[in-house]
C-alpha positions as CSV (number, residue, x, y, z in Angstrom):
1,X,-4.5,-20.1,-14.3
2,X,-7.3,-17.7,-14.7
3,X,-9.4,-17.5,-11.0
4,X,-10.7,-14.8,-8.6
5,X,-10.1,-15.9,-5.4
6,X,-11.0,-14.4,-2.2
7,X,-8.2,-13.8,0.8
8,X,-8.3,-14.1,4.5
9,X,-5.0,-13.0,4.6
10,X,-2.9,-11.3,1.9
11,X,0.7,-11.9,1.8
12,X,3.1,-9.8,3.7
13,X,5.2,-8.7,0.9
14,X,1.6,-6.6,-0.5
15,X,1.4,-3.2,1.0
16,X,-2.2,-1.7,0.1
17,X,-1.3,1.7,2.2
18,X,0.8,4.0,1.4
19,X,0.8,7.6,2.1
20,X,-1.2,9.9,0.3
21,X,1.4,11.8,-1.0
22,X,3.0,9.4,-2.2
23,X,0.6,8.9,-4.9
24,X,-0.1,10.9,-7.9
25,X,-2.5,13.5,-8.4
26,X,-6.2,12.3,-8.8
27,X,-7.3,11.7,-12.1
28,X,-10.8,11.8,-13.5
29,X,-11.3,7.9,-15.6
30,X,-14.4,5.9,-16.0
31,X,-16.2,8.2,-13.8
32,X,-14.6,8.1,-10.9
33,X,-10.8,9.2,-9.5
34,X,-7.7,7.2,-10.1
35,X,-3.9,7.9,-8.0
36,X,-1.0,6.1,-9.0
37,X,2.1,5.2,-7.2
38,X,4.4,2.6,-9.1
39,X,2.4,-0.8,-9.1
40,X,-0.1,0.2,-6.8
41,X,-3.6,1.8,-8.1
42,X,-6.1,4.0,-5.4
43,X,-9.5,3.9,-6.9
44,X,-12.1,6.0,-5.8
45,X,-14.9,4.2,-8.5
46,X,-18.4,6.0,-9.2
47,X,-20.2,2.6,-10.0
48,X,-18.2,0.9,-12.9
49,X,-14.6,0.6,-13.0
50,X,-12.6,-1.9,-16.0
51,X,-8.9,-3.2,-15.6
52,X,-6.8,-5.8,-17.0
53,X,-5.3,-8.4,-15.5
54,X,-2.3,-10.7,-17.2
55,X,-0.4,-11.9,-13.6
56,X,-1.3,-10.7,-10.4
57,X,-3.8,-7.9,-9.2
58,X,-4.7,-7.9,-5.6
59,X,-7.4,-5.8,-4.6
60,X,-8.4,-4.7,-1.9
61,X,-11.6,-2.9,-1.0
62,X,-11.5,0.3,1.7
63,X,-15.5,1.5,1.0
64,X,-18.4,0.2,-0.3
65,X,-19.6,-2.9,-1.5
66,X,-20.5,-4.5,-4.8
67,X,-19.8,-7.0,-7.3
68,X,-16.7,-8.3,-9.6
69,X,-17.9,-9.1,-13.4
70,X,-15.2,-11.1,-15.0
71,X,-15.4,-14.4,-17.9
72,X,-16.2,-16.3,-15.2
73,X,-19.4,-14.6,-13.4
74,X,-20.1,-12.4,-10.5
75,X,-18.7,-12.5,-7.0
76,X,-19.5,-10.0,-4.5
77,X,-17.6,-7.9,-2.4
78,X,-17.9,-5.5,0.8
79,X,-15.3,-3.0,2.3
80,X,-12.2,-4.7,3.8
81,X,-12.4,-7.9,1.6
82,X,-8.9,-8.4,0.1
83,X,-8.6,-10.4,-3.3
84,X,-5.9,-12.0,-5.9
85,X,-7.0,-11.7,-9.4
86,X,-4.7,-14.4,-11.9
87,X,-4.6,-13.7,-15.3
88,X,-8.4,-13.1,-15.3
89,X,-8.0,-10.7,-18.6
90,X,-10.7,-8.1,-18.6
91,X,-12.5,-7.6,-14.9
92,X,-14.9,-4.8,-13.7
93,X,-15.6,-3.6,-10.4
94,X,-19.3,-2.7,-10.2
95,X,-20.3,-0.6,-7.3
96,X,-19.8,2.7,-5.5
97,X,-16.2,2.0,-3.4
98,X,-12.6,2.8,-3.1
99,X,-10.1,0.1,-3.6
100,X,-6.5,-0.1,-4.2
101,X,-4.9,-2.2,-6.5
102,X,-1.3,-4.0,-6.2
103,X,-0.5,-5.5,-9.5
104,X,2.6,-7.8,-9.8
């Protein structure tokens, strides 16, 4: 079922932090800087930032604020919203912000 659904509380089993060095080195993509650790994604975005989503993303936002652009529309965001992407295919996060991603 495709849908972008926003969270009041994510489930307990999703950890969104994780040490810093336990993450890869930064990487420069899309303009901004991208750390990897396993399934989970640290996104520090300069404005436009594209994934893909076939099962399960949940983001969630640590600064800024913007907008998601996905098939369906827009839908806004600010820091500390937490969100579950389902097999939305191609998504963009639109705004300056850092976000991390758990993809399952």
């Amino acid at each position: 079922m495709k849908r972008l659904t926003k969270l009041q509380t994510p489930p307990s089993e999703v950890v969104f932090d994780l040490p810093t060095d336990a993450l890869s080195e930064p990487v420069k993509v899309q303009g901004g800087y991208k750390r990897v650790y396993q399934n989970v994604l640290l996104v520090e975005s300069g404005g436009r930032y594209k994934l893909f989503c076939t099962s399960r993303d949940y983001i969630k936002f640590l600064a800024g604020e913007g907008h998601f652009k996905w098939a369906r529309g827009e839908t806004p965001f600010v820091c500390g919203d937490v969100f579950l992407a389902e097999e939305v295919g191609e998504y963009e996060i639109n705004g300056n912000c850092t976000f991390t991603v758990v993809r399952q």
